[in-house]
VEXTORLO-103578 format. One record per residue (C-alpha): residue in three letters; chain; x, y, z. Coordinates in steps of 0.1 Angstrom, whole numbers, plus 5000, padded with zeros to 4 digits. Layout:
<aa->ala; ch->A; X->X; Y->Y; Z->Z>
...
end
This chain:
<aa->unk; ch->A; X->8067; Y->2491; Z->8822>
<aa->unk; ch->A; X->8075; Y->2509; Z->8857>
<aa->unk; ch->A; X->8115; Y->2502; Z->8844>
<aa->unk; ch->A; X->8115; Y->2517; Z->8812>
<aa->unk; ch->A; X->8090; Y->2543; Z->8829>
<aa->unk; ch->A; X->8115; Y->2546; Z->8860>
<aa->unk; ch->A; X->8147; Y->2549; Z->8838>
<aa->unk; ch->A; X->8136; Y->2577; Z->8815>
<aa->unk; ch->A; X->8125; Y->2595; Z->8842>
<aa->unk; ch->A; X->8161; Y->2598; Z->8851>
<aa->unk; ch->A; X->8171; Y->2608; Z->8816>
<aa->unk; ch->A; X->8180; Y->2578; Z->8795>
<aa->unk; ch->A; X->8167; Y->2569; Z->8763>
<aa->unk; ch->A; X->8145; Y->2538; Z->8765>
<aa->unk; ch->A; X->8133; Y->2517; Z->8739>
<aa->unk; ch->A; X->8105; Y->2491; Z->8755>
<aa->unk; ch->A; X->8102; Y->2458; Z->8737>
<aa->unk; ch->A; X->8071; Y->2439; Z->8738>
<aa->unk; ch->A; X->8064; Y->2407; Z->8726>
<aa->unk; ch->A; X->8024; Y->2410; Z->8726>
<aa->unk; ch->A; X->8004; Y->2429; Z->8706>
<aa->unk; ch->A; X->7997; Y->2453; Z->8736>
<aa->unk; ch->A; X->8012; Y->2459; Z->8771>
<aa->unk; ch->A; X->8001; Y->2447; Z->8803>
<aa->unk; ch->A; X->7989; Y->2415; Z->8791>
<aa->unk; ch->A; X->7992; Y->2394; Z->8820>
<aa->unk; ch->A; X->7986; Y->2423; Z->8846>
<aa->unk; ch->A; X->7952; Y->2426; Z->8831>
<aa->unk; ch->A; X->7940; Y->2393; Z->8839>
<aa->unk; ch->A; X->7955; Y->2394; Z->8876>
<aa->unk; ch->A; X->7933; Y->2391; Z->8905>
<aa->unk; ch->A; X->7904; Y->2382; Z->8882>
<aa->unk; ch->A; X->7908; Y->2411; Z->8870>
<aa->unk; ch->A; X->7907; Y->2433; Z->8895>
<aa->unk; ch->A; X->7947; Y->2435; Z->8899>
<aa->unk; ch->A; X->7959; Y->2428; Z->8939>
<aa->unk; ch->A; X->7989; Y->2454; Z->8935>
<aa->unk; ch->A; X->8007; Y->2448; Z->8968>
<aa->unk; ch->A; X->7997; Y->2440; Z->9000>
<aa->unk; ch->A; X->7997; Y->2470; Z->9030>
<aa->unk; ch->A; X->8023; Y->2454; Z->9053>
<aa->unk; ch->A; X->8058; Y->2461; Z->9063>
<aa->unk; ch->A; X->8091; Y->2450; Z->9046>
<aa->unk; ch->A; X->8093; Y->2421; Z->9073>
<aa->unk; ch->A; X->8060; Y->2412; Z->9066>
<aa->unk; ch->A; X->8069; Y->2412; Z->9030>
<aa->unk; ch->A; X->8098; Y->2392; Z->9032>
<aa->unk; ch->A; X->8084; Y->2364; Z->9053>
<aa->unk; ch->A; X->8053; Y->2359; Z->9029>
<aa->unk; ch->A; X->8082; Y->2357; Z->9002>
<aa->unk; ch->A; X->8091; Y->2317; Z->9009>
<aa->unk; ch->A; X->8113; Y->2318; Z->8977>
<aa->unk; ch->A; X->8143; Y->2341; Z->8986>
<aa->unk; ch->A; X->8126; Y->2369; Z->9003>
<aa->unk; ch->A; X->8156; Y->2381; Z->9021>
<aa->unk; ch->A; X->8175; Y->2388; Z->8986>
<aa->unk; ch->A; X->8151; Y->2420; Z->8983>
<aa->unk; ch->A; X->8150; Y->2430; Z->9017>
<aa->unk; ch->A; X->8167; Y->2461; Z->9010>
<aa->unk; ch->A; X->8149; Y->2466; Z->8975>
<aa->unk; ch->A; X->8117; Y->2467; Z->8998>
<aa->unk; ch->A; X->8134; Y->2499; Z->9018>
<aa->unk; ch->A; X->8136; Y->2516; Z->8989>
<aa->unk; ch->A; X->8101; Y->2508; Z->8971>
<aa->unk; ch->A; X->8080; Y->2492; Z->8990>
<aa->unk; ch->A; X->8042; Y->2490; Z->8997>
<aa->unk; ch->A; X->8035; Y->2529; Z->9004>
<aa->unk; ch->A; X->8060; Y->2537; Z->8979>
<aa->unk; ch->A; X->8041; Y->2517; Z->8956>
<aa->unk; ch->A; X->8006; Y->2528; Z->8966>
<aa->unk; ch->A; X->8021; Y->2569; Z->8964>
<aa->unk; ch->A; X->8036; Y->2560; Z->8930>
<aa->unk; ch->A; X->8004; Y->2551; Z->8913>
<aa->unk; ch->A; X->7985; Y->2579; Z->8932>
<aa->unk; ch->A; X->8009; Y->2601; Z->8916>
<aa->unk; ch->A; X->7998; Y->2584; Z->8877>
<aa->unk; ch->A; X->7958; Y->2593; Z->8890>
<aa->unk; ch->A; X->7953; Y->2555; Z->8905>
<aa->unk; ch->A; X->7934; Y->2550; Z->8935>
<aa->unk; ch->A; X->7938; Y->2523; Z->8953>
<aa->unk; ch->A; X->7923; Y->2510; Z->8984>
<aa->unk; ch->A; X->7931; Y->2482; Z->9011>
<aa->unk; ch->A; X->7907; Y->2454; Z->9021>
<aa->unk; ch->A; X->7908; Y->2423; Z->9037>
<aa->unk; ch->A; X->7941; Y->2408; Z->9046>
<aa->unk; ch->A; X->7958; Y->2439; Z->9038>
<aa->unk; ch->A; X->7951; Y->2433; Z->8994>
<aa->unk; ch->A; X->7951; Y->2466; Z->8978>
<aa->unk; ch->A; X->7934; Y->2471; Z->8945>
<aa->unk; ch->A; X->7925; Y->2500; Z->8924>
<aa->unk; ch->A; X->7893; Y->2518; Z->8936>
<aa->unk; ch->A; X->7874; Y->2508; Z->8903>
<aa->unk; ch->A; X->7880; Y->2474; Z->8905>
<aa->unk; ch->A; X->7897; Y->2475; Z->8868>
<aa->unk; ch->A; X->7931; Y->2457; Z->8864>
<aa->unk; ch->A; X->7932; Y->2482; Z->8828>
<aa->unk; ch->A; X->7935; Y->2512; Z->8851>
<aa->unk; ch->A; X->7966; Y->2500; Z->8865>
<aa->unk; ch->A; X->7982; Y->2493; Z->8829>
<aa->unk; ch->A; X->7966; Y->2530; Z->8818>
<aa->unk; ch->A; X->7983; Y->2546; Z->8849>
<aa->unk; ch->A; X->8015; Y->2528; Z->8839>
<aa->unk; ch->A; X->8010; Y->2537; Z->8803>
<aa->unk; ch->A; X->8006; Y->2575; Z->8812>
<aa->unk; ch->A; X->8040; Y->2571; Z->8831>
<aa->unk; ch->A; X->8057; Y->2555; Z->8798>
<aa->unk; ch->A; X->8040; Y->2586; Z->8779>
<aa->unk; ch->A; X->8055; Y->2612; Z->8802>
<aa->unk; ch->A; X->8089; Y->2594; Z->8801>
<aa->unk; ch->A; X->8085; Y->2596; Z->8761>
<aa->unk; ch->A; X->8098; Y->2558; Z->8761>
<aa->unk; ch->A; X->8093; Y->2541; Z->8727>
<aa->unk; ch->A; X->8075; Y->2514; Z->8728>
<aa->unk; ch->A; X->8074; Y->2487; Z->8700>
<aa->unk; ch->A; X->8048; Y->2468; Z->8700>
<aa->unk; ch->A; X->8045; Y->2427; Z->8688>
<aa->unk; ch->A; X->8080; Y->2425; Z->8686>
<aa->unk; ch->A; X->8097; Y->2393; Z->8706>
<aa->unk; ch->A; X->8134; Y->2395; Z->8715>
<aa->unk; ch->A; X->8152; Y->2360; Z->8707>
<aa->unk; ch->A; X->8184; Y->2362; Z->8722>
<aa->unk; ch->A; X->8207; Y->2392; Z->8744>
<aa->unk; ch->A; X->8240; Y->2399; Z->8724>
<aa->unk; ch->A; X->8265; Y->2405; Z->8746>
<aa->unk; ch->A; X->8305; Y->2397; Z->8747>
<aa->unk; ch->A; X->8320; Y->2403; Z->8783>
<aa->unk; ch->A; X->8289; Y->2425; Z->8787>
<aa->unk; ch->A; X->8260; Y->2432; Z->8775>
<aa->unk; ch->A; X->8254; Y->2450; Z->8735>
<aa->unk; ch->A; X->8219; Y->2450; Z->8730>
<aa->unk; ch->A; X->8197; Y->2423; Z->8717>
<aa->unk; ch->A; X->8184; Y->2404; Z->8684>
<aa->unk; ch->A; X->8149; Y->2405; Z->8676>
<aa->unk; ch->A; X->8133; Y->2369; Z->8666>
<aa->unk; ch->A; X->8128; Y->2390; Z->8634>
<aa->unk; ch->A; X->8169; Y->2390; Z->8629>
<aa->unk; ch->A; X->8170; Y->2427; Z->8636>
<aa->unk; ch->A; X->8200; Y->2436; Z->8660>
<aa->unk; ch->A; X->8189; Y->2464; Z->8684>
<aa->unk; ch->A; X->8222; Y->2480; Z->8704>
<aa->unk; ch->A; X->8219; Y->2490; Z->8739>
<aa->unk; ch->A; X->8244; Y->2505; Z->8768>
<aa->unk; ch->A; X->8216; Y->2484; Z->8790>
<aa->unk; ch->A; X->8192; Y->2454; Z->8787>
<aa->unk; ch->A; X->8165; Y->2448; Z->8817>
<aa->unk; ch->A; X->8149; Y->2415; Z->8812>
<aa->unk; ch->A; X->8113; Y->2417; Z->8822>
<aa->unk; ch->A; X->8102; Y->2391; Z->8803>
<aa->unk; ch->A; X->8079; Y->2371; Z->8830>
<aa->unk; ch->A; X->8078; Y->2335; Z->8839>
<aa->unk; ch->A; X->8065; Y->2307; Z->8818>
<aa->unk; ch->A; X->8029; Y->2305; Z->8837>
<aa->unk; ch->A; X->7998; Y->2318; Z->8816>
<aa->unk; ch->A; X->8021; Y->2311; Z->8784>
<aa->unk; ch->A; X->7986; Y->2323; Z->8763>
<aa->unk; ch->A; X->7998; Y->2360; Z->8777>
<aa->unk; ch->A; X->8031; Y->2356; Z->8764>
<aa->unk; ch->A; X->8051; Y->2344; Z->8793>
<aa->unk; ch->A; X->8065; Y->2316; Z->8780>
<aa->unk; ch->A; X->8100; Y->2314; Z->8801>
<aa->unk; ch->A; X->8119; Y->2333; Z->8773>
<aa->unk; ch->A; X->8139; Y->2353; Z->8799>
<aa->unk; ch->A; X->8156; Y->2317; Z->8812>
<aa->unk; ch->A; X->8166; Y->2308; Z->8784>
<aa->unk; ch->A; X->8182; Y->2342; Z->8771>
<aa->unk; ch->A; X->8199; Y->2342; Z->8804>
<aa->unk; ch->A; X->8210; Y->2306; Z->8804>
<aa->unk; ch->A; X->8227; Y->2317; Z->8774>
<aa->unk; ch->A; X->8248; Y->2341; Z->8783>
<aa->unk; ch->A; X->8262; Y->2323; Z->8815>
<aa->unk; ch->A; X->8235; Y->2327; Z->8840>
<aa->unk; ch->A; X->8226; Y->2296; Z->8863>
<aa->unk; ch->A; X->8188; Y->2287; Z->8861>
<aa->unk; ch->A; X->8170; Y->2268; Z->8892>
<aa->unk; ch->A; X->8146; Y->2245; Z->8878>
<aa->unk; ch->A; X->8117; Y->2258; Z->8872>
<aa->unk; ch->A; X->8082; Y->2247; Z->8888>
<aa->unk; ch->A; X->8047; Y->2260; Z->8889>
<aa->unk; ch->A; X->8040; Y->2280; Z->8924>
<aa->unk; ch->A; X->8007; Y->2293; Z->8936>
<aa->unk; ch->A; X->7987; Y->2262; Z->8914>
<aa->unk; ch->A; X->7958; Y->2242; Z->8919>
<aa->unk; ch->A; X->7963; Y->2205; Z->8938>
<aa->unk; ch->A; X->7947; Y->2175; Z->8924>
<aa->unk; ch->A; X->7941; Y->2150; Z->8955>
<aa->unk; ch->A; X->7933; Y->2111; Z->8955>
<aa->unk; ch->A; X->7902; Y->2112; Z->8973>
<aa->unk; ch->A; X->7873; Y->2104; Z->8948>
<aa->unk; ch->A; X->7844; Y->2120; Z->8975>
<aa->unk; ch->A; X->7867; Y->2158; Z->8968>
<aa->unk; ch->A; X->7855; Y->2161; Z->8929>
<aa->unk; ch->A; X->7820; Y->2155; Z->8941>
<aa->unk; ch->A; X->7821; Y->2188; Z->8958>
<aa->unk; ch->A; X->7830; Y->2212; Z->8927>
<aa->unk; ch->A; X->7822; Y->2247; Z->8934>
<aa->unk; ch->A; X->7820; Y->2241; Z->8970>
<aa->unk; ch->A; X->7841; Y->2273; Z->8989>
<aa->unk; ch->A; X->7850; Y->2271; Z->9023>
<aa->unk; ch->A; X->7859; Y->2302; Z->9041>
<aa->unk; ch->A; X->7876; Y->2310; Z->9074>
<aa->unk; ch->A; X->7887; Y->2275; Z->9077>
<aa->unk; ch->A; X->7924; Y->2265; Z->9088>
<aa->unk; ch->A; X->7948; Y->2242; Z->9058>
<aa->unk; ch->A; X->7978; Y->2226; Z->9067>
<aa->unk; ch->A; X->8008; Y->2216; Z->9044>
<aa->unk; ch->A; X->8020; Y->2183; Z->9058>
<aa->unk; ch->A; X->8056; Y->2164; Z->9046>
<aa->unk; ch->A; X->8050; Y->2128; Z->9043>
<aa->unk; ch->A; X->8058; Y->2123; Z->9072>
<aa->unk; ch->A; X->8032; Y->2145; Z->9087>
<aa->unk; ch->A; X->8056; Y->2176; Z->9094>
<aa->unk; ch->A; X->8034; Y->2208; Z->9095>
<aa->unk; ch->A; X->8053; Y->2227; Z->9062>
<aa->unk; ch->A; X->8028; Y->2249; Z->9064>
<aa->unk; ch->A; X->7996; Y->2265; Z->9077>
<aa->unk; ch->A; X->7971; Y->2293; Z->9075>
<aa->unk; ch->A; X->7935; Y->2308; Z->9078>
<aa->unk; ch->A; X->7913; Y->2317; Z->9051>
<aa->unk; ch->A; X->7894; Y->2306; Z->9017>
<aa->unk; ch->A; X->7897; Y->2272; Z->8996>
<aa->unk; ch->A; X->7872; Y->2258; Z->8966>
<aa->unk; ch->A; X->7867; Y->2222; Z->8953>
<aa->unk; ch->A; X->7873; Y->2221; Z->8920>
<aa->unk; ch->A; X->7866; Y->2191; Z->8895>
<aa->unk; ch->A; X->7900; Y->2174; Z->8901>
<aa->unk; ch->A; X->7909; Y->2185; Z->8935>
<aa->unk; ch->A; X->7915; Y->2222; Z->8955>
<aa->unk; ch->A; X->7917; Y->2255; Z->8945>
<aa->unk; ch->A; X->7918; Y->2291; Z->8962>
<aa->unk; ch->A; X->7942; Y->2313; Z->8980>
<aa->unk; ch->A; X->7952; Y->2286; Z->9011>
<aa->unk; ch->A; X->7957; Y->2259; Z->8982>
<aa->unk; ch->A; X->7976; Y->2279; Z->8961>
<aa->unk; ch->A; X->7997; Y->2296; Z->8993>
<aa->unk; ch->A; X->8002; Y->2258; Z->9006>
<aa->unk; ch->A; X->8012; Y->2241; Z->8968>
<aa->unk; ch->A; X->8044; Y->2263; Z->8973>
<aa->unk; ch->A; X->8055; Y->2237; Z->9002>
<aa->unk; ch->A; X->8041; Y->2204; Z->8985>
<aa->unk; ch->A; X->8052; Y->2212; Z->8947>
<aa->unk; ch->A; X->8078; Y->2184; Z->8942>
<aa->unk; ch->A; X->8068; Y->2169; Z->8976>
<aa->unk; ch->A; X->8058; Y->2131; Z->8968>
<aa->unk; ch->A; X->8032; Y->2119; Z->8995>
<aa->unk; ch->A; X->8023; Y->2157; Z->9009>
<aa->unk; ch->A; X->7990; Y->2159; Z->9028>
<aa->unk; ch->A; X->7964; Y->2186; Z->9033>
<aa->unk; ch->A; X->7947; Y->2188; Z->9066>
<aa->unk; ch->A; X->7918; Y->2206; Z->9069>
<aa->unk; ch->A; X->7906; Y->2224; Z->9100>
<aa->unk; ch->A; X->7870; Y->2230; Z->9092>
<aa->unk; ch->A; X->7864; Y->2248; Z->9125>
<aa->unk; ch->A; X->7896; Y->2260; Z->9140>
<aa->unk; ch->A; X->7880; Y->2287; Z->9160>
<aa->unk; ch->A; X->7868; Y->2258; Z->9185>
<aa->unk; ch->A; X->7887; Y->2235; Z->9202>
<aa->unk; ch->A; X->7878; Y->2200; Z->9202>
<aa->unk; ch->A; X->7864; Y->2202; Z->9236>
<aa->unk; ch->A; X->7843; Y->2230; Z->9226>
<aa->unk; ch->A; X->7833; Y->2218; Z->9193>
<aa->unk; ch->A; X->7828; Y->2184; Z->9209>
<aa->unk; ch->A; X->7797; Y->2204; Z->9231>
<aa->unk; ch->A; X->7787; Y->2221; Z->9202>
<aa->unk; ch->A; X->7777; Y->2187; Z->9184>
<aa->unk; ch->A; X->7764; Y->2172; Z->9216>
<aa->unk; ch->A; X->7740; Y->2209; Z->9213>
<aa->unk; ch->A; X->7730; Y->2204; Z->9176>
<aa->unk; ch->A; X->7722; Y->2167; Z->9179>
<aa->unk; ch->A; X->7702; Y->2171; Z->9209>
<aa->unk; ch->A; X->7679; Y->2196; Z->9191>
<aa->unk; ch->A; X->7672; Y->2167; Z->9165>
<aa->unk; ch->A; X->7670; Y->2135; Z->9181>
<aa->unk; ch->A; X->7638; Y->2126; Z->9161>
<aa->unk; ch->A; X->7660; Y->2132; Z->9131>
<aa->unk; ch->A; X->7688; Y->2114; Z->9109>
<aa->unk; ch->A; X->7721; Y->2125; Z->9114>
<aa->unk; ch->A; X->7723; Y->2131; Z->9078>
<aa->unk; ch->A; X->7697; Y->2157; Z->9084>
<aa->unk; ch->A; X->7711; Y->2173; Z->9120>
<aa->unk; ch->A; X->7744; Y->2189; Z->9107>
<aa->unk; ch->A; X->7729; Y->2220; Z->9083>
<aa->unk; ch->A; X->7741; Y->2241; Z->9117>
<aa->unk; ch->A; X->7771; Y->2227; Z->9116>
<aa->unk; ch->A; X->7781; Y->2224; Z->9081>
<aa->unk; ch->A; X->7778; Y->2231; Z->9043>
<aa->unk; ch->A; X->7749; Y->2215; Z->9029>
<aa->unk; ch->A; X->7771; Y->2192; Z->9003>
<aa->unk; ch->A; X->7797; Y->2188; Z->9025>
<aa->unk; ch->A; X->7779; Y->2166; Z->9055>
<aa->unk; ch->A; X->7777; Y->2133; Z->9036>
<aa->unk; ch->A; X->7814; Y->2134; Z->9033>
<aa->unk; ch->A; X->7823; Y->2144; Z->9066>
<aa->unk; ch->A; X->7802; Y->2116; Z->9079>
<aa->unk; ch->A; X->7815; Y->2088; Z->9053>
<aa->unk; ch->A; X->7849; Y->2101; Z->9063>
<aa->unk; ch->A; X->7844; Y->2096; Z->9099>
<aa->unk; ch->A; X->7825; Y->2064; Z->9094>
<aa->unk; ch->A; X->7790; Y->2073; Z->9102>
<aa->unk; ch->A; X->7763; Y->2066; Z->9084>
<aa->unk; ch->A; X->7742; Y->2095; Z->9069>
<aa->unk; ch->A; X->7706; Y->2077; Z->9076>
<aa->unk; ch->A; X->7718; Y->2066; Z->9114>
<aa->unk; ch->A; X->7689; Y->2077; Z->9138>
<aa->unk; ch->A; X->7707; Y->2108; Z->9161>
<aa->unk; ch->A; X->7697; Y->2094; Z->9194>
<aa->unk; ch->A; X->7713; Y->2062; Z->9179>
<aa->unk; ch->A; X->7750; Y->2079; Z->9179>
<aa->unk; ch->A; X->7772; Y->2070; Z->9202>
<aa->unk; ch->A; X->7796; Y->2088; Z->9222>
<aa->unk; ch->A; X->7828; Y->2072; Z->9200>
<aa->unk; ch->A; X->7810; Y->2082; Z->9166>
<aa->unk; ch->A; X->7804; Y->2113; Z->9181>
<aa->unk; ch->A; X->7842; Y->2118; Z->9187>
<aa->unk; ch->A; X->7849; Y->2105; Z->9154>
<aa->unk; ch->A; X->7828; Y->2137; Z->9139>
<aa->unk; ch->A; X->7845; Y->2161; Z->9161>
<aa->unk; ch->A; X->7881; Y->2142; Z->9150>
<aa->unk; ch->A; X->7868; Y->2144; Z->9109>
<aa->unk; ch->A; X->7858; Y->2182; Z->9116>
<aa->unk; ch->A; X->7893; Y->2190; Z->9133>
<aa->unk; ch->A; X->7912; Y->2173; Z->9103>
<aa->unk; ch->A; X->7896; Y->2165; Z->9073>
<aa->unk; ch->A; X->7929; Y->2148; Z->9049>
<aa->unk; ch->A; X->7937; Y->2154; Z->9016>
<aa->unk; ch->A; X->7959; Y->2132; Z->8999>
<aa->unk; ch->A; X->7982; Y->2153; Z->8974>
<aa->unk; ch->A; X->7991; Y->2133; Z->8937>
<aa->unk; ch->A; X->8005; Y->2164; Z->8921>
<aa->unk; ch->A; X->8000; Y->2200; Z->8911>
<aa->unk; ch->A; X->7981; Y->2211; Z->8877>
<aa->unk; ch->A; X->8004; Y->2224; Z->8847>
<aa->unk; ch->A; X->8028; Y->2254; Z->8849>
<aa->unk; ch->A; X->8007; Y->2268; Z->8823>
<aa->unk; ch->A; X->7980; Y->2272; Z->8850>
<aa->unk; ch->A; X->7999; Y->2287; Z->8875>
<aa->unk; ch->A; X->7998; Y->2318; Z->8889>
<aa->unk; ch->A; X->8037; Y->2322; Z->8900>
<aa->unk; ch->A; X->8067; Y->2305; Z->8885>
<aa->unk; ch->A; X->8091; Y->2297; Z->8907>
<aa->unk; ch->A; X->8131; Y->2288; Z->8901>
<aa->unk; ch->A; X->8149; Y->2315; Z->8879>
<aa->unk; ch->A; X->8178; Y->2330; Z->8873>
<aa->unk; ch->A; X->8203; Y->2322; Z->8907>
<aa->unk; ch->A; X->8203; Y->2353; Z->8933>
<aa->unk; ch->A; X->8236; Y->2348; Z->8942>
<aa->unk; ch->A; X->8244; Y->2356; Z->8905>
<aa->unk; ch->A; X->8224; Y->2394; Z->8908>
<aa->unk; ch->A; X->8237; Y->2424; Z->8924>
<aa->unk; ch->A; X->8205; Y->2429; Z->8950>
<aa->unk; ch->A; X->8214; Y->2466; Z->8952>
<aa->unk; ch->A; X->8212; Y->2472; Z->8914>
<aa->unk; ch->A; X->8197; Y->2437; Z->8903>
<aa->unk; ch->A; X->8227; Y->2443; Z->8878>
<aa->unk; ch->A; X->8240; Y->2404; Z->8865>
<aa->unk; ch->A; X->8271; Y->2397; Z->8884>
<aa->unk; ch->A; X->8282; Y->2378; Z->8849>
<aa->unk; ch->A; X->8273; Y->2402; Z->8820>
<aa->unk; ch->A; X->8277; Y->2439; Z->8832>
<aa->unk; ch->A; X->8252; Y->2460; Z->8821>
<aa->unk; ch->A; X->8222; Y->2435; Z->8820>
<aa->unk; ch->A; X->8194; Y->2436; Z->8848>
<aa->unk; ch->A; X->8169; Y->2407; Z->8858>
<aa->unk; ch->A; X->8136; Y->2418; Z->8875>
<aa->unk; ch->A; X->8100; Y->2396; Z->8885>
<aa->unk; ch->A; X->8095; Y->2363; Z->8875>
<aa->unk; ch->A; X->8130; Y->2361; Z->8857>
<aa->unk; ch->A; X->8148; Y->2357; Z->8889>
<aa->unk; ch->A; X->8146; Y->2329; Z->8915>
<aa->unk; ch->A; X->8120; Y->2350; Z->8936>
<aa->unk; ch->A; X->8085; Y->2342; Z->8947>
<aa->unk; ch->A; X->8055; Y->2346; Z->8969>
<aa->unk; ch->A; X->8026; Y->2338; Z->8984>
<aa->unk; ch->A; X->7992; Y->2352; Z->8971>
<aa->unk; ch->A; X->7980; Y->2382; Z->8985>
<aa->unk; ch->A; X->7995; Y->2410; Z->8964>
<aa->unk; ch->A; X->8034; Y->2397; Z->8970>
<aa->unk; ch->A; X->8042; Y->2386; Z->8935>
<aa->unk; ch->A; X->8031; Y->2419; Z->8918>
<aa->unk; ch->A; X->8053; Y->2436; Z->8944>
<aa->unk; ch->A; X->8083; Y->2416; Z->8941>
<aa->unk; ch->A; X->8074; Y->2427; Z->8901>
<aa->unk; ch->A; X->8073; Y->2463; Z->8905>
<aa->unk; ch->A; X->8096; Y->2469; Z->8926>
<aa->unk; ch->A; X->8126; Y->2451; Z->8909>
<aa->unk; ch->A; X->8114; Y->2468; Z->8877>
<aa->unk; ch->A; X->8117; Y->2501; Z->8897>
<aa->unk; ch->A; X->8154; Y->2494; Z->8915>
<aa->unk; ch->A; X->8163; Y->2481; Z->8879>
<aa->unk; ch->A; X->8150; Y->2510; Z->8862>
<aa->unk; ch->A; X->8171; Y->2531; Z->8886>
<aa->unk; ch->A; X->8198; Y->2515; Z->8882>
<aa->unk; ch->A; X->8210; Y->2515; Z->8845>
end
């Protein structure tokens, strides 16, 4: 939508296929809904939360980034506004406000749009001629910008069409593999936890080998077969593909172990008549404190003023660096992000023009780019569509 909207604004005649029965199918379910369209930081910022070829669109960012981007849908009547970790979102909360203040940009670009109508293969011979619908219809064009989405959320239509039209007319595809997805983990005590969120705690991606791939602060949920939430799905992007990859979880990284050491000394000496099953609630999640303390090797029904100093340090160690055994992701379908694509070094990053079939343009998912959560991957989205759009 913002490339057909962003090339008939500079004259050309744009015909918009889409495959779904409407537009903005997947943008309407992003952010639960809400829509996270970028994140308020700067083009460095950008490209180092951008693990998966950031640097290619560098210089796209110059051009359209964040404040471009927040301008652009002010423009098209969308307010936006900026919370937390520098998310933005539309004022009313309503991912279909975004889509409507796209739509109104298609509307005053007078681009056709043709709805529930899928495009099976590019024609192209030297360079690109238009396409073939999967109906048989041939549809010619001076330009083709594949916008077609990954192959996460296939239920929205994203089914990783774009690879394989590409693949077909020369392009190199890296593999592709679900990024920003939900870990399962081997521990049998994490399930037992579903619908548990922890927030402001620290998560570490570790190799095998106990490398740090990885870490930052924020929110994380247990889930029925493992983790969920924005660290998990911000960390599966260093442990997708990663046999024997660890989470480490700091459940109280604003203290150090000294200091978090005193704080349990504090809490237990204010219940020394009590269990120590029954002398955390200070400390801890209700549901979580029978784990922690099996972890750590205490037991729950253990008299406080029976705890000794090494089963004290054993908490304070458990607290520190509660592990997470990694056995693989969930399904691409239930991915946020796909990552692998089309091969940057094959793309033009000034134009985003194929550097094998002249005249066709690769934007989003299509291409070998991805981020983390936090608004990156609906930036990296719009503002390819836009250099795309300004290109042809």
């Amino acid at each position: 939508m913002m490339a057909a909207g962003t090339a008939a604004d500079r004259g050309k005649r744009v015909l918009l296929l889409e495959k779904n029965r409407m537009l903005g199918r997947k943008l309407r379910i992003t952010g639960k809904g809400r829509c996270n369209l970028t994140n308020r930081t700067d083009v460095e910022g950008l490209v180092a939360h951008i693990p998966g070829n950031g640097r290619f669109l560098r210089g796209a960012f110059y051009r359209f980034g964040p404040e471009e981007l927040i301008a652009f849908f002010a423009a098209w009547g969308l307010e936006t506004k900026t919370e937390r970790g520098n998310r933005v979102f539309p004022v009313s909360d309503e991912s279909a406000d975004v889509v409507a203040a796209l739509e109104r940009f298609l509307r005053a670009g007078q681009v056709t749009v043709r709805t529930d109508c899928a495009v099976a293969h590019l024609l192209a011979d030297g360079r690109i001629r238009g396409v073939r619908l999967r109906s048989g219809e041939e549809v010619p064009a001076a330009a083709v910008i594949l916008a077609t989405g990954g192959a996460s959320y296939p239920r929205t239509g994203t089914t990783g069409d774009g690879y394989r039209m590409a693949c077909e007319v020369g392009h190199t595809i890296v593999p592709i593999r679900p990024s920003l997805v939900p870990l399962e983990v081997a521990e049998a005590w994490a399930p037992t936890l579903k619908g548990l969120s922890l927030r402001n705690v620290d998560l570490y991606a570790l190799s095998p080998d106990g490398k740090v791939l990885w870490h930052d602060r924020g929110e994380m949920l247990f889930t029925h077969f493992g983790v969920s939430g924005p660290l998990v799905l911000s960390a599966s992007r260093h442990l997708v593909g990663c046999t024997g990859g660890r989470l480490r979880i700091d459940l109280k990284p604003a203290l150090s172990e000294e200091r978090l050491d005193a704080r349990v000394q504090r809490d237990l000496g204010e219940a020394v008549r009590r269990h120590i099953g029954n002398a955390l609630d200070q400390l801890l999640p209700r549901a979580l404190i029978p784990v922690v303390l099996e972890v750590a090797g205490i037991p729950a029904a253990l008299p406080v003023h029976q705890v000794t100093r090494a089963q004290r340090h054993a908490l304070v160690r458990t607290l520190k660096a509660l592990m997470l055994t990694v056995t693989r992701p969930r399904p691409l379908a239930e991915a946020i992000v796909t990552a692998g694509g089309v091969a940057t070094t094959e793309v033009d990053s000034r134009t985003l023009e194929s550097r094998r079939v002249p005249g066709l343009y690769l934007t989003g998912e299509v291409l070998d780019v991805d981020g983390y959560t936090g608004g990156f991957n609906l930036q990296i989205a719009l503002t390819t569509g836009r250099i795309a759009g300004e290109s042809v």
